[in-house]
C-alpha positions in Angstrom: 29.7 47.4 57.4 32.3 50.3 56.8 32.3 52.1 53.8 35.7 51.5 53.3 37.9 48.3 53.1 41.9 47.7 53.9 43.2 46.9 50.7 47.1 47.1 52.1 49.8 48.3 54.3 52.8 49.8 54.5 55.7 47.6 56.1 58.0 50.7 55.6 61.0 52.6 53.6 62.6 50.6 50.5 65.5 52.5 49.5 66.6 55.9 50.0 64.3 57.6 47.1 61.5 57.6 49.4 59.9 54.1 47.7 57.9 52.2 50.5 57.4 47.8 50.8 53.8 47.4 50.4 52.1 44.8 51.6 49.2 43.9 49.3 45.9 42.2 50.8 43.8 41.8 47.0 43.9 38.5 45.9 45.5 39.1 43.3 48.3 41.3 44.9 48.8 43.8 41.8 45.3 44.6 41.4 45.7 47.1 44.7 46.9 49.5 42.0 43.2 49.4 40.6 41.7 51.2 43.4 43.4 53.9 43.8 43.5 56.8 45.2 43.8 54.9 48.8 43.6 56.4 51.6 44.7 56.1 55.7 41.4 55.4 57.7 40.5 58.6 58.8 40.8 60.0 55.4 43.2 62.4 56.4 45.8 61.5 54.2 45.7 59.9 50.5 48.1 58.4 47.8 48.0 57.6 44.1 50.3 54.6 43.6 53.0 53.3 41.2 53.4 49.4 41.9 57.1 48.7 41.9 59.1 45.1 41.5 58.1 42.3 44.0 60.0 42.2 47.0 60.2 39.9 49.9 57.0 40.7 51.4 55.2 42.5 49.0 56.0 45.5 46.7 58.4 48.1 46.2 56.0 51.2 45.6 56.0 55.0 45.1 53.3 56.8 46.8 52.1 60.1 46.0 53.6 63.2 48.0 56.4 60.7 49.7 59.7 61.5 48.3 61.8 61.0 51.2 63.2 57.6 53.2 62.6 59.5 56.2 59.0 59.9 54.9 58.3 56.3 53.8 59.9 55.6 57.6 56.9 57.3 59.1 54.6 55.5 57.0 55.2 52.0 58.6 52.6 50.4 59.8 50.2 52.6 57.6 46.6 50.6 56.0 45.5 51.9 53.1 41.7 51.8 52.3 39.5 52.0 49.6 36.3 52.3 48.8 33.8 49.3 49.1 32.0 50.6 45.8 35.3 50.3 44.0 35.7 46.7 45.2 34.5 43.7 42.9 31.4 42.0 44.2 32.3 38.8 45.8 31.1 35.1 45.7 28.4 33.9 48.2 31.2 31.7 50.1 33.6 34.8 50.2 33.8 37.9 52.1 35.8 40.8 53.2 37.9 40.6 56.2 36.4 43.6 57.3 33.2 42.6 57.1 34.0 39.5 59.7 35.5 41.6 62.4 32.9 42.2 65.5 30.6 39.7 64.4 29.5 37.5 67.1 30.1 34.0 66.6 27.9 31.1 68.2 27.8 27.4 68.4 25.7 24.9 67.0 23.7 24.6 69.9 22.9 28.6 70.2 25.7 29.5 72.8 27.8 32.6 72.1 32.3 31.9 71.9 32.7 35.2 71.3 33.2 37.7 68.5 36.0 37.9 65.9 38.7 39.7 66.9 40.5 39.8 63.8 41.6 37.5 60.9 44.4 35.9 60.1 46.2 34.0 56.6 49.7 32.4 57.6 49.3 30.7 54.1 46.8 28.1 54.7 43.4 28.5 55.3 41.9 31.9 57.3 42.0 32.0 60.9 39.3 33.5 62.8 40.7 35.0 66.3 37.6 35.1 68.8 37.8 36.9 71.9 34.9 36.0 74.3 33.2 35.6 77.9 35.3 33.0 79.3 38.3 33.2 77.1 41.2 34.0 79.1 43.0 34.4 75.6 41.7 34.9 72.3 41.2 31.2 70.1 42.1 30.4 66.6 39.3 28.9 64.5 39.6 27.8 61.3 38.0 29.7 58.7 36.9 26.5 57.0 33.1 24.8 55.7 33.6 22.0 58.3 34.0 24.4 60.9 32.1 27.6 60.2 29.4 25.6 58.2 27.2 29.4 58.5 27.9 33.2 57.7 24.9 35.4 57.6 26.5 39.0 57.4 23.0 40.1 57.3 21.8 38.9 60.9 25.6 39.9 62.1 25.5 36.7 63.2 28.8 33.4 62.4 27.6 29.7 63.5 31.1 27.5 64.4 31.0 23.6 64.7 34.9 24.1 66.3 36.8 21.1 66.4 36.5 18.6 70.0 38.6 21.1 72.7 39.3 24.1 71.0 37.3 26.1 73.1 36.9 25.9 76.8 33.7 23.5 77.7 30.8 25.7 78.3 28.4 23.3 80.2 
């Protein structure tokens, strides 16, 4: 597990005073501003953060050492992390997204899908993209007890009961 954890992005410029949209991945979107100072992945750069109004798709936000619109333009695209040890311990039945991604997932039966790719909210439920042997594109599953009844972060191992066809048949 990485020692950091995405906590948002930037979608780019709001304005002309150099403010940026931030896109917020806490679950409770305004409580980003309680890890700060983020950072970009590679530490190289890092922001303190004034949480603006809500704006479609987040946040209007000033960042630290960005006081341009061309600057907040170069910042699109941008995830900021923070620390894991500033991060609230979570639930048994929840985890970090970052913690999911490049697990291996298996089947009831013991058969490896694939691992996760990446996941996904489109306001429902999580998605968990696998990519896998056999896989000639990456599948969907959802993120749900009936069909992931088994995490074990530990064993970096994810046991899926996927619904009737959603993955290519394997015998």
């Amino acid at each position: 597990m990485s020692d950091l954890v995405c906590v948002g992005a930037i979608a780019g410029a709001f304005g002309v005073r150099g403010e940026v949209r931030l896109k917020s991945f806490t679950a409770d979107p305004t409580a980003i501003v309680d890890y700060v100072p983020l950072s970009t992945e590679d530490g190289a750069r890092s922001f303190d953060l004034d949480l603006g109004r809500p704006v479609k798709g987040g946040f209007a936000a000033r960042l630290s050492g960005v006081t341009t619109k061309e600057e907040a333009d170069a910042l699109r695209g941008v995830q900021l992390f923070a620390p894991r040890d500033r991060l609230p311990p979570l639930p048994d039945d929840e985890y970090y997204h970052a913690d999911l991604i490049g697990v291996e997932v298996f089947d009831t039966g013991g058969v490896s899908l694939g691992r996760v790719k990446a996941v996904h909210n489109h306001g429902a439920d999580d998605l968990l993209e696998i990519h896998g042997p056999g896989l000639k594109t990456t599948v969907l599953l959802p993120f749900t007890l009936a069909a992931v009844p088994t995490v074990d972060l530990a064993a970096g191992r994810i046991v899926a009961d996927p619904p009737e066809g959603l993955f290519p048949d394997k015998s």
